[in-house]
N, CA, C and O atoms as a Tripos MOL2 file, in Angstrom:
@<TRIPOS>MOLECULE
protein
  272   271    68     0     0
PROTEIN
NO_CHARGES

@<TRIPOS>ATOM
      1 N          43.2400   20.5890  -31.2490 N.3       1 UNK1
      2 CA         43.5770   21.2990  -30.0260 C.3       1 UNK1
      3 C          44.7250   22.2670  -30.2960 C.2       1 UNK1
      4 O          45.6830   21.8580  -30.9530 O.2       1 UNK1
      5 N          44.7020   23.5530  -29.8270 N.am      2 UNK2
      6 CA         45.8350   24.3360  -29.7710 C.3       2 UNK2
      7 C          46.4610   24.5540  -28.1860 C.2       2 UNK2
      8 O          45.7740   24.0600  -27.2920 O.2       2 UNK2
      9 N          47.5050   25.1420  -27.8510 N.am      3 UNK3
     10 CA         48.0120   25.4340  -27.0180 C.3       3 UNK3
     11 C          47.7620   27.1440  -27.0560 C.2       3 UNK3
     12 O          47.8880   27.9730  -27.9580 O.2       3 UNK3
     13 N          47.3700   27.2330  -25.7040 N.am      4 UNK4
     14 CA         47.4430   28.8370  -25.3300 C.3       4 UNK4
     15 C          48.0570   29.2430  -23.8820 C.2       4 UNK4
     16 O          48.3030   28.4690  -22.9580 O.2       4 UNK4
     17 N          48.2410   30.6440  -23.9160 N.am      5 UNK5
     18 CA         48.6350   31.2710  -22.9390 C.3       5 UNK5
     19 C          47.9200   33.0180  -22.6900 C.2       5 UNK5
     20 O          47.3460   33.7840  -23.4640 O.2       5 UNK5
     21 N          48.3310   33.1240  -21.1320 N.am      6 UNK6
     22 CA         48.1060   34.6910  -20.5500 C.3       6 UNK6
     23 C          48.8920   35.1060  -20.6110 C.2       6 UNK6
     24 O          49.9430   34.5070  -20.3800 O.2       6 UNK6
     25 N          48.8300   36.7610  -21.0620 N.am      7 UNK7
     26 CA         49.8530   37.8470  -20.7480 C.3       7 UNK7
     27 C          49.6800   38.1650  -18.7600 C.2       7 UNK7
     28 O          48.7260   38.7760  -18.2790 O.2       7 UNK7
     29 N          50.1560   37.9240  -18.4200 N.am      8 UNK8
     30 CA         49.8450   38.4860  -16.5670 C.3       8 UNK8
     31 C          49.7550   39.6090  -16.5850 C.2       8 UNK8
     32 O          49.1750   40.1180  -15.6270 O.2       8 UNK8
     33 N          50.3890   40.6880  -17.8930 N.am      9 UNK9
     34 CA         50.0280   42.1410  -18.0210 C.3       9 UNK9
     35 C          48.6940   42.6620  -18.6370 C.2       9 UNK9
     36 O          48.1320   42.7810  -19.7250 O.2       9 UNK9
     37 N          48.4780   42.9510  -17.0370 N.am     10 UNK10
     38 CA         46.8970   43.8440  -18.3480 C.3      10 UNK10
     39 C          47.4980   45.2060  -18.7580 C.2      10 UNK10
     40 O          48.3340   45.9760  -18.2850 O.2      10 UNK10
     41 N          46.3990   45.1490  -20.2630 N.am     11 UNK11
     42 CA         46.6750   46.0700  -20.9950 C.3      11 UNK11
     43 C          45.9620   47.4040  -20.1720 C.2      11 UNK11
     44 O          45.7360   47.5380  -18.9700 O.2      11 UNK11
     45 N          45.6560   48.5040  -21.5400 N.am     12 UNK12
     46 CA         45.7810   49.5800  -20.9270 C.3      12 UNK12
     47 C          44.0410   49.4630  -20.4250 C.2      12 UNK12
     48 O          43.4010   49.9890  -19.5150 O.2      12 UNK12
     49 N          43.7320   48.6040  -21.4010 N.am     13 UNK13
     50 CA         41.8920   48.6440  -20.8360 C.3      13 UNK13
     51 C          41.8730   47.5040  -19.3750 C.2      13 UNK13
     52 O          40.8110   47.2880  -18.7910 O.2      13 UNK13
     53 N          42.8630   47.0150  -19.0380 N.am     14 UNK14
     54 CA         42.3130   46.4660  -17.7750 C.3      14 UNK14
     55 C          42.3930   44.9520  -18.1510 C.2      14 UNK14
     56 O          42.5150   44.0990  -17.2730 O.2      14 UNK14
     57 N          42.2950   44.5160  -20.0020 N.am     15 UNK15
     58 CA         42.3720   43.0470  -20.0420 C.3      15 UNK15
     59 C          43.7790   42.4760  -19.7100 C.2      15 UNK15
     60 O          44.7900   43.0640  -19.3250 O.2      15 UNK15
     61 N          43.5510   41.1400  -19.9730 N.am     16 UNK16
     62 CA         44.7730   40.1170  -19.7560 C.3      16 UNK16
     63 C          44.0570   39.5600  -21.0270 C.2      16 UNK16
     64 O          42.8610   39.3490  -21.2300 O.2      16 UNK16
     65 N          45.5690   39.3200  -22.1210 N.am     17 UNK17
     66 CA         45.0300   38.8210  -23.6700 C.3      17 UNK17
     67 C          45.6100   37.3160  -23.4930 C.2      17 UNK17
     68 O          46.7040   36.9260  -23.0880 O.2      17 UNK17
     69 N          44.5450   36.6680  -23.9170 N.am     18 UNK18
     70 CA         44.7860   35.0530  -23.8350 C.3      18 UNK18
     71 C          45.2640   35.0390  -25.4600 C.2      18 UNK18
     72 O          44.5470   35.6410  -26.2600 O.2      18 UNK18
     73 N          46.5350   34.3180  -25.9630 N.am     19 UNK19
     74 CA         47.0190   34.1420  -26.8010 C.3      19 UNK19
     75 C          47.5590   32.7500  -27.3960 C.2      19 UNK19
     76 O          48.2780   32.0790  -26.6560 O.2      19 UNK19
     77 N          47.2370   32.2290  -28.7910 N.am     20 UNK20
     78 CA         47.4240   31.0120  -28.8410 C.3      20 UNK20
     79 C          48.7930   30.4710  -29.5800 C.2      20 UNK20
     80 O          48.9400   30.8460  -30.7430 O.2      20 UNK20
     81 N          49.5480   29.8400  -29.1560 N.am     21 UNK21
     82 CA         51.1720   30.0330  -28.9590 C.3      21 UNK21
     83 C          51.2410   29.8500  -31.0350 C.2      21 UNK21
     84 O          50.5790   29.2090  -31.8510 O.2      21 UNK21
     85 N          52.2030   30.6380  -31.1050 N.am     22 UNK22
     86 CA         52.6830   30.5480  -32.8720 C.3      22 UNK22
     87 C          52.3220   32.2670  -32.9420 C.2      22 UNK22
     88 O          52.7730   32.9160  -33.8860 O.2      22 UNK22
     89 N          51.4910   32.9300  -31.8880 N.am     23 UNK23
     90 CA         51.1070   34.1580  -32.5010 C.3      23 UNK23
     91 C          52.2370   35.5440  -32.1800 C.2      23 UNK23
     92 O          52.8180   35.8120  -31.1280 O.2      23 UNK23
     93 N          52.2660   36.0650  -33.1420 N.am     24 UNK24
     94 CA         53.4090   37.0260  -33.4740 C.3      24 UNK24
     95 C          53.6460   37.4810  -32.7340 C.2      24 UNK24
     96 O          54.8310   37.5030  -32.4020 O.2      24 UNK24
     97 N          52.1250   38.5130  -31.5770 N.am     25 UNK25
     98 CA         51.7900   39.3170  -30.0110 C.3      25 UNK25
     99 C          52.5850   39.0070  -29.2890 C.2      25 UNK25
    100 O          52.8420   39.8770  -28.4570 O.2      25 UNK25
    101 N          53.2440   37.9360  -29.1930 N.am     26 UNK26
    102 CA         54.1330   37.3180  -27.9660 C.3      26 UNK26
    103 C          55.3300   38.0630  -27.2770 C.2      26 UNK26
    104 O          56.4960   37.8070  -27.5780 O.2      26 UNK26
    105 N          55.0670   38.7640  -26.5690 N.am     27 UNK27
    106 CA         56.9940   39.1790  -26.1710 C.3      27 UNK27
    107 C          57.3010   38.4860  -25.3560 C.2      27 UNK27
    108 O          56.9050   37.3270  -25.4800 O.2      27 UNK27
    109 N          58.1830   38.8420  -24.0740 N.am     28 UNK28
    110 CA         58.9340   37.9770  -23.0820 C.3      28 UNK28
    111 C          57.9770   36.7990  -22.0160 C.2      28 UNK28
    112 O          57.3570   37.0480  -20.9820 O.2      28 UNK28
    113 N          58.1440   35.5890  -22.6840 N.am     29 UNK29
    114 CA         57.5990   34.7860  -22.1030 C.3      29 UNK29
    115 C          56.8680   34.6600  -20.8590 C.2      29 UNK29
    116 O          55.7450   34.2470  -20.5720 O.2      29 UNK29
    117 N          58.3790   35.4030  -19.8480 N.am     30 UNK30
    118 CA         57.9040   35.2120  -18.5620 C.3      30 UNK30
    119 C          57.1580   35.7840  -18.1140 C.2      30 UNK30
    120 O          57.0600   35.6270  -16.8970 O.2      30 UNK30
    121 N          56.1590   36.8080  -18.7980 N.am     31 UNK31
    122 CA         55.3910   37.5450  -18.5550 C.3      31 UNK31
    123 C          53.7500   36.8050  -18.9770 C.2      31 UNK31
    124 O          52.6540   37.3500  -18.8410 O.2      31 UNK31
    125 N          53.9360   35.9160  -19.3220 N.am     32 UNK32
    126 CA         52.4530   34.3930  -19.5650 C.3      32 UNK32
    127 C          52.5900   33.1260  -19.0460 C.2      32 UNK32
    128 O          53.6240   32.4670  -18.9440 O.2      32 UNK32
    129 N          51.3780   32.8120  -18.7010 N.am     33 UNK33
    130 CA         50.9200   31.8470  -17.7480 C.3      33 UNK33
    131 C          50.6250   30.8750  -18.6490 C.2      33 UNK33
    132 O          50.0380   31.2880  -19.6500 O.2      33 UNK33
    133 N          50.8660   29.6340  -18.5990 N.am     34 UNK34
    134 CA         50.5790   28.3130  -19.4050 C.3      34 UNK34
    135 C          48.9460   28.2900  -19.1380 C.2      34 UNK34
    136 O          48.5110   28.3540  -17.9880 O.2      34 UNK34
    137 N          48.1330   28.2010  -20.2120 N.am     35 UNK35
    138 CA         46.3300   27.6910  -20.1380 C.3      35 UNK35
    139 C          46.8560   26.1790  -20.4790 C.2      35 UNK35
    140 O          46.2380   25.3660  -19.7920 O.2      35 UNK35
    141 N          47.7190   25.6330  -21.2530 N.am     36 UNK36
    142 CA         47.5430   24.2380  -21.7080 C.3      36 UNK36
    143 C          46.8260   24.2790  -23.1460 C.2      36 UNK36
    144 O          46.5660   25.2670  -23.8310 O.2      36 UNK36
    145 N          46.5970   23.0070  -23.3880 N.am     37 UNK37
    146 CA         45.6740   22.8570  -24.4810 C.3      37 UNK37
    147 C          43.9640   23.0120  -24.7090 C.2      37 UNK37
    148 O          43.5590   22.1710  -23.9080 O.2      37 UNK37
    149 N          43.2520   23.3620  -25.0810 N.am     38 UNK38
    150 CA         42.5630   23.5990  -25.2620 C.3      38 UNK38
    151 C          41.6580   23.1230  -26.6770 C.2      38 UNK38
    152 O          42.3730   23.2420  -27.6720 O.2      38 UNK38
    153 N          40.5350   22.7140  -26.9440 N.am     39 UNK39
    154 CA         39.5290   22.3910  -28.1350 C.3      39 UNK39
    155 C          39.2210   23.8970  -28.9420 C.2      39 UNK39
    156 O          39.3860   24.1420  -30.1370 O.2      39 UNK39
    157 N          38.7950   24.6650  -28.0230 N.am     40 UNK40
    158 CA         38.5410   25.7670  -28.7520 C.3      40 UNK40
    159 C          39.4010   27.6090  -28.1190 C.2      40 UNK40
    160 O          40.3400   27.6090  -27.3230 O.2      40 UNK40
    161 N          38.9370   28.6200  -28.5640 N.am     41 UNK41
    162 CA         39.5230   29.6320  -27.7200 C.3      41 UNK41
    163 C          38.9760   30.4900  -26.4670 C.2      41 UNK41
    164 O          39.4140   31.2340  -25.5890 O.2      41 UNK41
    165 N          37.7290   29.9270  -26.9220 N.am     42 UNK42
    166 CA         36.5070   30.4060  -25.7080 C.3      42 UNK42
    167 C          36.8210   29.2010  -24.4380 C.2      42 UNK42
    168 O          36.4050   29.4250  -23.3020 O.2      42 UNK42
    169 N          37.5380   28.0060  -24.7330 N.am     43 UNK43
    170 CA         37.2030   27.5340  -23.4370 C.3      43 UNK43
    171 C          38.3510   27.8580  -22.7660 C.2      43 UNK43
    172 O          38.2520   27.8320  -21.5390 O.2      43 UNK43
    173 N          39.7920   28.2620  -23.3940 N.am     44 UNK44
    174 CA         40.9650   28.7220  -22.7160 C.3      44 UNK44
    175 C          40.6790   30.1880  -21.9890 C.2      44 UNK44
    176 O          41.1470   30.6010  -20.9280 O.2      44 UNK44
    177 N          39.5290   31.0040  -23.1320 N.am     45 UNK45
    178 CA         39.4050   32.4470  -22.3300 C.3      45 UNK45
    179 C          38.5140   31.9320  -20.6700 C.2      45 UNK45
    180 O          38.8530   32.2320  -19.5250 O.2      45 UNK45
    181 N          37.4440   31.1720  -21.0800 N.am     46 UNK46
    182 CA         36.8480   30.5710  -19.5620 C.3      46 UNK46
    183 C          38.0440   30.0360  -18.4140 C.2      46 UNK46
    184 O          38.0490   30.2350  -17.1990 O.2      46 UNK46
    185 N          38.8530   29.4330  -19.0930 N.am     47 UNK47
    186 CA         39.8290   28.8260  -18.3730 C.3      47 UNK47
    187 C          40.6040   30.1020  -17.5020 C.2      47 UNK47
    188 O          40.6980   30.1040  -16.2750 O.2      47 UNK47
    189 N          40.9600   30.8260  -18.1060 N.am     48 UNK48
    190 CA         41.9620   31.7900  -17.6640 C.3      48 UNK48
    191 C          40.7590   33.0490  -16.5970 C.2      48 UNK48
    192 O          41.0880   33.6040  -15.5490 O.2      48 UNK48
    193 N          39.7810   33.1440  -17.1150 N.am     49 UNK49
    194 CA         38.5760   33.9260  -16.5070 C.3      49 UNK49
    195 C          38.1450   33.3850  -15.2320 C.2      49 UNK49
    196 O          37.6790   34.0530  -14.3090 O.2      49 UNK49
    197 N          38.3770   31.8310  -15.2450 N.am     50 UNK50
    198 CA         38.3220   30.9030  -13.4990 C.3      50 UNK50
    199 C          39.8510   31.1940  -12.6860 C.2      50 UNK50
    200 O          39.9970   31.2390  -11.4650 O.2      50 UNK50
    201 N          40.3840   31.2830  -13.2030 N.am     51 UNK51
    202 CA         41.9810   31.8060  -12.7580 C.3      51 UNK51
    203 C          42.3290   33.1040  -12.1160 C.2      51 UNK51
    204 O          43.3410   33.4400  -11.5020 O.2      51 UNK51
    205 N          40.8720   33.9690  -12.5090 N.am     52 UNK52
    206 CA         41.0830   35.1150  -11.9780 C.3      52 UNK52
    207 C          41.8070   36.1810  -12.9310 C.2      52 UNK52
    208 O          42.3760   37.1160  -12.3670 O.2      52 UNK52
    209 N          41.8190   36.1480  -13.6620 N.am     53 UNK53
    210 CA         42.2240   36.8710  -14.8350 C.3      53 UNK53
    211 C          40.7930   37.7890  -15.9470 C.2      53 UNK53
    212 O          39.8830   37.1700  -16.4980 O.2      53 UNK53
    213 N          40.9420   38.9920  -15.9990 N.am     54 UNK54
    214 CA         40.3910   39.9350  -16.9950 C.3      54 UNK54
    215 C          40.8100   39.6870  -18.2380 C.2      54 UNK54
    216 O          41.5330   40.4950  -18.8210 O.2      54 UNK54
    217 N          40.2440   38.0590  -19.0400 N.am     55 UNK55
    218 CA         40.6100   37.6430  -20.0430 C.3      55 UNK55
    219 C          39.9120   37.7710  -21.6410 C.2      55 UNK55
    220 O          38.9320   37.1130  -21.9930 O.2      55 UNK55
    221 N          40.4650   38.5230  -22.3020 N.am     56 UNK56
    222 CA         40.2810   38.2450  -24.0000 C.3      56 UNK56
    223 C          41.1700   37.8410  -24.6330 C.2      56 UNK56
    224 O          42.3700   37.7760  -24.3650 O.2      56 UNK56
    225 N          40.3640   37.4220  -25.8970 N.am     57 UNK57
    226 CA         41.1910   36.6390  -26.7010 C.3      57 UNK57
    227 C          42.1320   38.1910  -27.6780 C.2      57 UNK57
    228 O          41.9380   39.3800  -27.9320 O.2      57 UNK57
    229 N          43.0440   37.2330  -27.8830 N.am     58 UNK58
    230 CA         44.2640   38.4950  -29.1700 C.3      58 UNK58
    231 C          43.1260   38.6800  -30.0580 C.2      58 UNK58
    232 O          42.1640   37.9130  -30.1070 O.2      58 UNK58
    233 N          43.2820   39.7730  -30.7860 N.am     59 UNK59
    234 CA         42.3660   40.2880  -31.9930 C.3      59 UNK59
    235 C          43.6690   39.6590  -33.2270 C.2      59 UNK59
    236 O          43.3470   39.8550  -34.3990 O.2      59 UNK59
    237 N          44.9310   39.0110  -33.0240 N.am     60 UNK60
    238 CA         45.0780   38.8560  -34.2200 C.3      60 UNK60
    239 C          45.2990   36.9370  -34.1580 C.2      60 UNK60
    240 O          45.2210   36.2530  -35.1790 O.2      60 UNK60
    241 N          45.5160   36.4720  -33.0510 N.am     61 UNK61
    242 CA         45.5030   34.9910  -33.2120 C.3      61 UNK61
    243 C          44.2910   33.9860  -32.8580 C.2      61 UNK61
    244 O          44.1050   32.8930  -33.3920 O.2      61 UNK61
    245 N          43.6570   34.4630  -32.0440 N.am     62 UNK62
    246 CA         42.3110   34.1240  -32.4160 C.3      62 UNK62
    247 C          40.9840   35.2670  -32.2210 C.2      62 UNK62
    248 O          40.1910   35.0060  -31.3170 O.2      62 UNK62
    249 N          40.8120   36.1510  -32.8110 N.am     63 UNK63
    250 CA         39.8860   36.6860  -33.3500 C.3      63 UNK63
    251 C          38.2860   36.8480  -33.0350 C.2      63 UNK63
    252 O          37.6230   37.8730  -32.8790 O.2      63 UNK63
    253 N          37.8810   35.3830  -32.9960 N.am     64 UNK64
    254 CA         36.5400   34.8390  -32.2800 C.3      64 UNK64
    255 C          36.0250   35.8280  -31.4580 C.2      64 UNK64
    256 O          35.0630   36.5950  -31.4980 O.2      64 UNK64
    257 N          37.4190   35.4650  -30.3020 N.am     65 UNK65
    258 CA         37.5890   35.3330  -29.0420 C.3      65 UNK65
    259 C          37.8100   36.7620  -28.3320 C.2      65 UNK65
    260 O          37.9780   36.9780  -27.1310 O.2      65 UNK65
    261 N          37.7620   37.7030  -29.4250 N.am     66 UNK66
    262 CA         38.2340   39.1380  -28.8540 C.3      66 UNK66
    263 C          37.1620   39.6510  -28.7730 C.2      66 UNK66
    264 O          36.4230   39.4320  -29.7330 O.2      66 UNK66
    265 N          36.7250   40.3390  -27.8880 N.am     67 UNK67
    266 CA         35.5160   41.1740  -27.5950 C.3      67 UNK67
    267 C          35.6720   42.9290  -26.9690 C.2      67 UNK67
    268 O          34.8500   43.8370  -27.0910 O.2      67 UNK67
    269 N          36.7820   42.9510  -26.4140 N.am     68 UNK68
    270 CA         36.9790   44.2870  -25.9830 C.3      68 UNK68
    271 C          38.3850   45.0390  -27.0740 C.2      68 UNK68
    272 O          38.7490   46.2020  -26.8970 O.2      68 UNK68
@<TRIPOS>BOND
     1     1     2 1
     2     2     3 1
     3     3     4 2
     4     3     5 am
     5     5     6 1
     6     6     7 1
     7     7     8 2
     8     7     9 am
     9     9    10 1
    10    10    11 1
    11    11    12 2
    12    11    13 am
    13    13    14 1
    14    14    15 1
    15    15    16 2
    16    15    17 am
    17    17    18 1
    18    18    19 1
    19    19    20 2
    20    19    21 am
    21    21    22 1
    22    22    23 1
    23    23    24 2
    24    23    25 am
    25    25    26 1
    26    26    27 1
    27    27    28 2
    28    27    29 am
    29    29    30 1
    30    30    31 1
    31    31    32 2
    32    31    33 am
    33    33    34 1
    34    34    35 1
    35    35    36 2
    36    35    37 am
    37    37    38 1
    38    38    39 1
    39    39    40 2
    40    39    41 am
    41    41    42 1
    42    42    43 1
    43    43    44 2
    44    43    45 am
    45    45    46 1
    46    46    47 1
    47    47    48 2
    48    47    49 am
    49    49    50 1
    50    50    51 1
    51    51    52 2
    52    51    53 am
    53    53    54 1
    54    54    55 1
    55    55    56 2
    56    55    57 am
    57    57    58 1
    58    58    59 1
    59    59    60 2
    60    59    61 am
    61    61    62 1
    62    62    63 1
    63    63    64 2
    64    63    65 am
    65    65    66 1
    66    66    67 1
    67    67    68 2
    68    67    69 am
    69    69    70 1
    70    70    71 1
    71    71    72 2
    72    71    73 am
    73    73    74 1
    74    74    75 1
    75    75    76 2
    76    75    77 am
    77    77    78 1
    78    78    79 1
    79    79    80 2
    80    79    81 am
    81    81    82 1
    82    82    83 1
    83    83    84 2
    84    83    85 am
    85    85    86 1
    86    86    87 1
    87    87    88 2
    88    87    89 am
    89    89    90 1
    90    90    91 1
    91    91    92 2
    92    91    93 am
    93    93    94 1
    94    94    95 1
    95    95    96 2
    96    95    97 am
    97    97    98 1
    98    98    99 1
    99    99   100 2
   100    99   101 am
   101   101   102 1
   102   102   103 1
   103   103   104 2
   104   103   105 am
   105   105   106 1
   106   106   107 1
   107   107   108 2
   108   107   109 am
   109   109   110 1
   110   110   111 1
   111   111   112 2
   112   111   113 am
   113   113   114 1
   114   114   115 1
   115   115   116 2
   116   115   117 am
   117   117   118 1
   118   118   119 1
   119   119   120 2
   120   119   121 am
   121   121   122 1
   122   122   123 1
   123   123   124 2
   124   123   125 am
   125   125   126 1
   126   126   127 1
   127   127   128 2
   128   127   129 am
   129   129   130 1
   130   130   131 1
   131   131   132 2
   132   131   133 am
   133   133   134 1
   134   134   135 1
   135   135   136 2
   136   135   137 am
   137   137   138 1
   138   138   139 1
   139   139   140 2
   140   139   141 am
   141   141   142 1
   142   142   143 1
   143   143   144 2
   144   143   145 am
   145   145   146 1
   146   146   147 1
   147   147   148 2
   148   147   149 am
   149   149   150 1
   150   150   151 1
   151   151   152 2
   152   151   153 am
   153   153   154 1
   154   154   155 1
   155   155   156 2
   156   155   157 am
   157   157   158 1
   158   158   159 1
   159   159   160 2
   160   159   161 am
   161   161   162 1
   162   162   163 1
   163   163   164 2
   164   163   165 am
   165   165   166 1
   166   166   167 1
   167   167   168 2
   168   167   169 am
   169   169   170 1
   170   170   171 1
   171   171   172 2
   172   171   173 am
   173   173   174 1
   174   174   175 1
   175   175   176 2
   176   175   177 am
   177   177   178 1
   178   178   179 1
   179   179   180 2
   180   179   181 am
   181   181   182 1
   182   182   183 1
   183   183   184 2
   184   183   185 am
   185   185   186 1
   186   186   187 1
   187   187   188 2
   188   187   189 am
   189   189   190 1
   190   190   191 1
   191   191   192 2
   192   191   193 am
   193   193   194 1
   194   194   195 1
   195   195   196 2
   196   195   197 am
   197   197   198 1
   198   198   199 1
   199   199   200 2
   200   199   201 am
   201   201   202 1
   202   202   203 1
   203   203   204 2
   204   203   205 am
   205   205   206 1
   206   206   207 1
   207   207   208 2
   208   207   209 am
   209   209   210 1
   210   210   211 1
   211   211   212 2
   212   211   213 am
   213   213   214 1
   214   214   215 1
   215   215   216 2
   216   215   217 am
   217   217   218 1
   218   218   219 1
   219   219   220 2
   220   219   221 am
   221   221   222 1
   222   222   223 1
   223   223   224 2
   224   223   225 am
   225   225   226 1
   226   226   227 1
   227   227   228 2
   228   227   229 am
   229   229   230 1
   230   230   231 1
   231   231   232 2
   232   231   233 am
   233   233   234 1
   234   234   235 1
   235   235   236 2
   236   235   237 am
   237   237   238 1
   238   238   239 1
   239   239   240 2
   240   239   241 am
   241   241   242 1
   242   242   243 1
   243   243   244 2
   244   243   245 am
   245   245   246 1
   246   246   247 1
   247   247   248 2
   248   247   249 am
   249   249   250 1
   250   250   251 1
   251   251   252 2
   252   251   253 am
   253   253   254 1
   254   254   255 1
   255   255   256 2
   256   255   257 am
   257   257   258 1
   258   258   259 1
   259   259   260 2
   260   259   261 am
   261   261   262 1
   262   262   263 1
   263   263   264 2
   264   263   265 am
   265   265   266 1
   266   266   267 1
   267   267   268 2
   268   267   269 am
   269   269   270 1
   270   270   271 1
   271   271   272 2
@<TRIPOS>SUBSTRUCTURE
     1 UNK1         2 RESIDUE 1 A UNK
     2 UNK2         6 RESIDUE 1 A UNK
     3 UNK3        10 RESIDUE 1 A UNK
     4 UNK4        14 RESIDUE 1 A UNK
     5 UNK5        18 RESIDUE 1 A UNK
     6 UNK6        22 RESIDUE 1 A UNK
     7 UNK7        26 RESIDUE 1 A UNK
     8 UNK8        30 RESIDUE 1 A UNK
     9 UNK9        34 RESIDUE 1 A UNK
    10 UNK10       38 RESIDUE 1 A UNK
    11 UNK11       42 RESIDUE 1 A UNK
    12 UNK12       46 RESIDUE 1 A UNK
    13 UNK13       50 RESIDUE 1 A UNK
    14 UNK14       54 RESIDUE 1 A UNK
    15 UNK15       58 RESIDUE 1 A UNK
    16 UNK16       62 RESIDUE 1 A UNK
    17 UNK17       66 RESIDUE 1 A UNK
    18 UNK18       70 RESIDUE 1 A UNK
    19 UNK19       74 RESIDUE 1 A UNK
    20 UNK20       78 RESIDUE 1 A UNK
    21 UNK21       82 RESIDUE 1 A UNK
    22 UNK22       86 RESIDUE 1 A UNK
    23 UNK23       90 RESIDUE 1 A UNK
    24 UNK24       94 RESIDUE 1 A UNK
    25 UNK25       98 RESIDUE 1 A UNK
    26 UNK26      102 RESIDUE 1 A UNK
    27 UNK27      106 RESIDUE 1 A UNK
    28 UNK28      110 RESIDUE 1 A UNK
    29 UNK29      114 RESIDUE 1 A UNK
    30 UNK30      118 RESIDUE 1 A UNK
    31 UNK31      122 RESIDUE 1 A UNK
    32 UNK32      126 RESIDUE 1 A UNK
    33 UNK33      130 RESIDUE 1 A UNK
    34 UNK34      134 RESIDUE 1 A UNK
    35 UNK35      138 RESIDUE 1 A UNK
    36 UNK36      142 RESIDUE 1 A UNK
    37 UNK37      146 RESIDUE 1 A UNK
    38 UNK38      150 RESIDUE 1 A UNK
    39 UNK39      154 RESIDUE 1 A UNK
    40 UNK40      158 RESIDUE 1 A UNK
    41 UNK41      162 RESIDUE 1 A UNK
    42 UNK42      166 RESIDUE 1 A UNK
    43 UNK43      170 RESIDUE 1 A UNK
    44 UNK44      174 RESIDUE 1 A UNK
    45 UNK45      178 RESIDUE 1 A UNK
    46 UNK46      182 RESIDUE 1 A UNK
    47 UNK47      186 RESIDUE 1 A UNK
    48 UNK48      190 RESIDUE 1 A UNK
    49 UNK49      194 RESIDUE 1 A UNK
    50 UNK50      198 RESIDUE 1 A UNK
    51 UNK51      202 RESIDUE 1 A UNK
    52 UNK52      206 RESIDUE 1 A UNK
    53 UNK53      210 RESIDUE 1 A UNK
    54 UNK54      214 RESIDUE 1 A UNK
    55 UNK55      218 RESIDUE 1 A UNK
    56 UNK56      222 RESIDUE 1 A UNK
    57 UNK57      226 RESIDUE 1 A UNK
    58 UNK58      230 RESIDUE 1 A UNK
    59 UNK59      234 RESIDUE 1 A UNK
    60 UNK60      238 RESIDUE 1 A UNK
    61 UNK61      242 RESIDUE 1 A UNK
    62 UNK62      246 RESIDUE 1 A UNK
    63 UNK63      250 RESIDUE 1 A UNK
    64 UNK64      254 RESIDUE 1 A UNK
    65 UNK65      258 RESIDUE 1 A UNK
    66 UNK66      262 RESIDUE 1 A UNK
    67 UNK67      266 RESIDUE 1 A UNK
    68 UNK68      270 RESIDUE 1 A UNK
C-alpha cells in the first residue's frame, strides 16, 4: 500500500494530479487533500474522481496512472 494525495489546484489543462507522497511534485502541502492509503494508483485516482475532483495520476510518481 502507498499513501497518496490531491493537488486542489488544477493545472493548466483543468486536471487535479493525484500524487503518491515521497514524490518530488509536491509543493505547499496545504494545497492537497489526504486520499489515504491505497493498493494501487488507479484506485486512489477513482477515489479522488468520487470526490469530485478532475483526477490524474503525476507523470513522474506514478506513471501508470497519467493519462492526460
Amino acid at each position: 500500500m502507498a499513501y497518496y494525495r490531491i493537488n486542489k489546484n488544477k493545472q493548466s489543462n483543468g486536471d487535479n494530479e493525484v500524487h503518491k507522497v515521497g514524490c518530488t511534485y509536491y509543493d505547499d502541502l496545504a494545497n492537497y487533500e489526504s486520499l489515504g492509503d491505497h493498493d494501487s494508483c488507479s484506485s486512489a485516482v477513482a477515489d479522488a474522481k468520487s470526490r469530485g475532483y478532475n483526477a490524474d495520476g503525476c507523470a513522474i510518481c506514478i506513471p501508470t496512472c497519467h493519462t492526460s
